[in-house]
Biotite code that builds the C-alpha atoms (Angstrom):
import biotite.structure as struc

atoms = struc.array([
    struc.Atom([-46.212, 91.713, 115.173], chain_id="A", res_id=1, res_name="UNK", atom_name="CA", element="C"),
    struc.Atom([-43.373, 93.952, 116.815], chain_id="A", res_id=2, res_name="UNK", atom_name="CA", element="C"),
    struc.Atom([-41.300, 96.015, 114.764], chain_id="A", res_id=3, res_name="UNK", atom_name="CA", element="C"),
    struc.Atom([-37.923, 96.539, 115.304], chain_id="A", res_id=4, res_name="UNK", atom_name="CA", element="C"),
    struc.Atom([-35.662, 99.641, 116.076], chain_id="A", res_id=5, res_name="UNK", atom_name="CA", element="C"),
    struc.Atom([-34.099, 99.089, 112.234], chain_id="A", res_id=6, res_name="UNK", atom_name="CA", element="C"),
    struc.Atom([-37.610, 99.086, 110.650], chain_id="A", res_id=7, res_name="UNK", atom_name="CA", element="C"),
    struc.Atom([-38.291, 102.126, 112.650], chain_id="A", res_id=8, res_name="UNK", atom_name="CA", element="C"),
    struc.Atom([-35.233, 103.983, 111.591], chain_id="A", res_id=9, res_name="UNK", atom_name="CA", element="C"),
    struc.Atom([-35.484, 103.161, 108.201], chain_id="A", res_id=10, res_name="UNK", atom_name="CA", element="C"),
    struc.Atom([-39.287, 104.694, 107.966], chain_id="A", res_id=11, res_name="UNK", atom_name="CA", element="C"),
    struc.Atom([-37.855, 107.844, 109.241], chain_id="A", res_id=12, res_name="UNK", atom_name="CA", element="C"),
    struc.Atom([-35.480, 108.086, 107.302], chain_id="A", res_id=13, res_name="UNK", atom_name="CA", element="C"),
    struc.Atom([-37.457, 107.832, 104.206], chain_id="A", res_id=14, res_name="UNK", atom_name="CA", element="C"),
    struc.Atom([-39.918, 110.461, 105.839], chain_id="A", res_id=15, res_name="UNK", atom_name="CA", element="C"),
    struc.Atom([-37.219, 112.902, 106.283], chain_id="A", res_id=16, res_name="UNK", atom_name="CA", element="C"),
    struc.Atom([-35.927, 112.654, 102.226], chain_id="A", res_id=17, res_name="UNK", atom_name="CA", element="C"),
    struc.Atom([-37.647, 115.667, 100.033], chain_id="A", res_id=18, res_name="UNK", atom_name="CA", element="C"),
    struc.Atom([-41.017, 115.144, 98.649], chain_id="A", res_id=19, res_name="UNK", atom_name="CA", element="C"),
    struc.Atom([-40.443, 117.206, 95.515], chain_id="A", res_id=20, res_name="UNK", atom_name="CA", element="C"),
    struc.Atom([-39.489, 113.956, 93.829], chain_id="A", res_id=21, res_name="UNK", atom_name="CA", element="C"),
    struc.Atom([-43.069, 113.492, 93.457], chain_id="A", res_id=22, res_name="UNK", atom_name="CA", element="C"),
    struc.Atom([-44.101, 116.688, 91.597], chain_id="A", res_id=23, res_name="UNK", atom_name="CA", element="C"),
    struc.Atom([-43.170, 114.960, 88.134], chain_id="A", res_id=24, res_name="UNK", atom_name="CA", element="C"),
    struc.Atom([-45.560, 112.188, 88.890], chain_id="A", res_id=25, res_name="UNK", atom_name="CA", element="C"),
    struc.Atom([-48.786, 112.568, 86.433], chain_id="A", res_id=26, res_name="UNK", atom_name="CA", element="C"),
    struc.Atom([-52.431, 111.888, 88.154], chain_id="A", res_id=27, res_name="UNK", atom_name="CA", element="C"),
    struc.Atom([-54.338, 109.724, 85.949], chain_id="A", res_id=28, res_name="UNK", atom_name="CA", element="C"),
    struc.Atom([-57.890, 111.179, 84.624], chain_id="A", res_id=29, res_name="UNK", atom_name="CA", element="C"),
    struc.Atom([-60.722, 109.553, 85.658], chain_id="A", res_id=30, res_name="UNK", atom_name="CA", element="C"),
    struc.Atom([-63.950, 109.275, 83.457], chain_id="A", res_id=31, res_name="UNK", atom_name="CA", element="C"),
    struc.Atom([-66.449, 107.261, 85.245], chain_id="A", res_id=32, res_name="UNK", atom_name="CA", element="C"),
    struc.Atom([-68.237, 108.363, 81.955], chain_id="A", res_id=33, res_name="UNK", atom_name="CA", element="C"),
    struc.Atom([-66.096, 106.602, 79.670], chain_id="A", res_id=34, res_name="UNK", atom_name="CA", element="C"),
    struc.Atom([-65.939, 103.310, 82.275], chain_id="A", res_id=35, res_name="UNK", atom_name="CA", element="C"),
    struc.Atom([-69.453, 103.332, 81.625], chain_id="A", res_id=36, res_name="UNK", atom_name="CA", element="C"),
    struc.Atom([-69.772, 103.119, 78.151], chain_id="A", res_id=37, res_name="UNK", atom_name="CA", element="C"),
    struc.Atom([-66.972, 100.283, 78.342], chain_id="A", res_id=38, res_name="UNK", atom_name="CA", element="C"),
    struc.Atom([-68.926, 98.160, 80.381], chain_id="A", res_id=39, res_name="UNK", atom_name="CA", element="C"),
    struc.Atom([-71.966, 98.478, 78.276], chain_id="A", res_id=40, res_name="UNK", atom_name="CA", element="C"),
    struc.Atom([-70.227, 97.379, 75.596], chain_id="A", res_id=41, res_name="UNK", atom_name="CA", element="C"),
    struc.Atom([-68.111, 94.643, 76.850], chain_id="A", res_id=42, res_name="UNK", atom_name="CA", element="C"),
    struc.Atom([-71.931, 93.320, 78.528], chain_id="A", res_id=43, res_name="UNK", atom_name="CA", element="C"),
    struc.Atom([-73.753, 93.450, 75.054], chain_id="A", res_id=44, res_name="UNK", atom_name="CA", element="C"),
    struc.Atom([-70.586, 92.041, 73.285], chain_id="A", res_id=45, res_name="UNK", atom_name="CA", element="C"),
    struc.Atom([-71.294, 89.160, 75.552], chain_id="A", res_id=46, res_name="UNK", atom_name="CA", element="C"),
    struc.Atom([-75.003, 89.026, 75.320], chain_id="A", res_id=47, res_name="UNK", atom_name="CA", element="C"),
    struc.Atom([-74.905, 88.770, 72.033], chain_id="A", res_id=48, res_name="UNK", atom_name="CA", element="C"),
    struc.Atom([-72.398, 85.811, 71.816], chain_id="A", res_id=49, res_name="UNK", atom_name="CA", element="C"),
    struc.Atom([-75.308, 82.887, 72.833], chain_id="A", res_id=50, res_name="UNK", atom_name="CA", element="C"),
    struc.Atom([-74.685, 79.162, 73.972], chain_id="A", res_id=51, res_name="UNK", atom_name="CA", element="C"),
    struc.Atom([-72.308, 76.906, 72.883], chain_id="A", res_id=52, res_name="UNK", atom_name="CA", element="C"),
    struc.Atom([-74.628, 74.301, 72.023], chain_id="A", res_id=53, res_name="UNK", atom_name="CA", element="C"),
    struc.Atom([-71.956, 71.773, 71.591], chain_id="A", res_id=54, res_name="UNK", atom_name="CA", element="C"),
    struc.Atom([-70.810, 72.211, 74.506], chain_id="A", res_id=55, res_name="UNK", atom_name="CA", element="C"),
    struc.Atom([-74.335, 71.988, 75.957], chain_id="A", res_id=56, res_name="UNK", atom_name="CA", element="C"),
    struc.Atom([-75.506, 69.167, 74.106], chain_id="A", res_id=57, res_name="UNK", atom_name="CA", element="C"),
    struc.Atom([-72.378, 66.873, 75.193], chain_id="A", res_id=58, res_name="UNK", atom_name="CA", element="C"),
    struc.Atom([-72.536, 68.110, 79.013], chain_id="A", res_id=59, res_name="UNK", atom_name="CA", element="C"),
    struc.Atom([-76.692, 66.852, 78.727], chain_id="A", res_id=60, res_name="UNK", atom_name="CA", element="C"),
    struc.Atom([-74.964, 63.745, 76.978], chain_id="A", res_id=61, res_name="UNK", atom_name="CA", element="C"),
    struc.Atom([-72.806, 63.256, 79.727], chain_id="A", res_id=62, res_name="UNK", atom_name="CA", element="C"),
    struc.Atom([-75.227, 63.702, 82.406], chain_id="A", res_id=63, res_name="UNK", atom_name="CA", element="C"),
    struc.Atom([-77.645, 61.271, 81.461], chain_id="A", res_id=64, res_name="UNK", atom_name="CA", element="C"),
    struc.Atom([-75.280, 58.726, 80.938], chain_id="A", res_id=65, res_name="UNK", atom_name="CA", element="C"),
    struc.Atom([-73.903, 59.277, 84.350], chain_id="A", res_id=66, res_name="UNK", atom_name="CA", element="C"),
    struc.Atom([-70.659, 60.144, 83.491], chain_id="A", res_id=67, res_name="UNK", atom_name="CA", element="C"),
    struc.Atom([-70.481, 63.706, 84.258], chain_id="A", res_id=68, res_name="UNK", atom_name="CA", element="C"),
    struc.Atom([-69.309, 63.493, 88.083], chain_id="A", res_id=69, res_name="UNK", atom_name="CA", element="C"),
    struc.Atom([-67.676, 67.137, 89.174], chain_id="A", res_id=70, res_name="UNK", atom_name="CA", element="C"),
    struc.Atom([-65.357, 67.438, 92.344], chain_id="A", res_id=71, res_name="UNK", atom_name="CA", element="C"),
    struc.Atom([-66.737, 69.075, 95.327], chain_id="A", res_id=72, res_name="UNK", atom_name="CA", element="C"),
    struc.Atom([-64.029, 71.515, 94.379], chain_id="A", res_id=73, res_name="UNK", atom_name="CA", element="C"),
    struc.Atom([-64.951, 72.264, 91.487], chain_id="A", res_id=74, res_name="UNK", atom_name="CA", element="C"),
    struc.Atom([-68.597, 73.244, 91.943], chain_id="A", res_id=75, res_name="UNK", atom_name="CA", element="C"),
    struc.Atom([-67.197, 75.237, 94.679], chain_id="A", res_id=76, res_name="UNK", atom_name="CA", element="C"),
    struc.Atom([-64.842, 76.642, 92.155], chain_id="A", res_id=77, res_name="UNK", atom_name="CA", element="C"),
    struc.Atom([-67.432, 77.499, 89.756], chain_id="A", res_id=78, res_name="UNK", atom_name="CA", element="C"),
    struc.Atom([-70.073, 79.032, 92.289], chain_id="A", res_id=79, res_name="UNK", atom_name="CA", element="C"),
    struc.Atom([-67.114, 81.305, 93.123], chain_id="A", res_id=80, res_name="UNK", atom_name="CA", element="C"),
    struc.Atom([-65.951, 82.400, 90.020], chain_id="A", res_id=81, res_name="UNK", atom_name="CA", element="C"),
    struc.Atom([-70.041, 83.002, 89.241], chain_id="A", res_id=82, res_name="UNK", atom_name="CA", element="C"),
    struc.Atom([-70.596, 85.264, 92.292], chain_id="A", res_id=83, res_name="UNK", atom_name="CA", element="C"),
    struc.Atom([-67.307, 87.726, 91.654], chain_id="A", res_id=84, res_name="UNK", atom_name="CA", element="C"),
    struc.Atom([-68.549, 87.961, 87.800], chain_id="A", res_id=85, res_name="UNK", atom_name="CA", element="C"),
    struc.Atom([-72.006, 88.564, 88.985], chain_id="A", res_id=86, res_name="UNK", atom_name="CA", element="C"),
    struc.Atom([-70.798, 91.667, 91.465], chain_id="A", res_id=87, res_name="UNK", atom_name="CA", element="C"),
    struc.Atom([-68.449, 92.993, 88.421], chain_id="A", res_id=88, res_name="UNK", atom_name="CA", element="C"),
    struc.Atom([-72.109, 93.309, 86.360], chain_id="A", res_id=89, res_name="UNK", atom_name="CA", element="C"),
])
């Protein structure tokens, strides 16, 4: 990728402006404390809600009658979506 004299200008342009505009800018607190407690709670609130049997019972329905024929993209889909929720545990 090449970058042109125009880009380049602009950049130093924007380096040469004052910085002070910044000093009003608040830096958010960080509580990998409180984080903590949030994800405890958000993983019992979860643990605690069960199976959807009706949902399981009609998916075993479904299955057995041979009706229950997923895409290739949507196994895919649903293998991904399970590995990013299992690395946000």
């Amino acid at each position: 990728m090449r970058i042109s004299d125009i880009e380049v200008s602009k950049v130093r342009e924007i380096s040469r402006e004052p910085q002070d505009q910044l000093t009003d800018v608040e830096t958010p607190v960080y509580d990998p404390a409180q984080d903590r407690e949030l994800v405890q709670q958000v993983t019992q609130s979860i643990s605690e809600m069960g199976d959807r049997e009706d949902m399981i019972a009609s998916l075993k329905a479904r299955i057995e009658a041979g009706e229950y024929n997923p895409s290739g993209d949507d196994i895919a889909d649903t293998m991904i979506r399970r590995a990013i929720a299992d690395r946000i545990r």
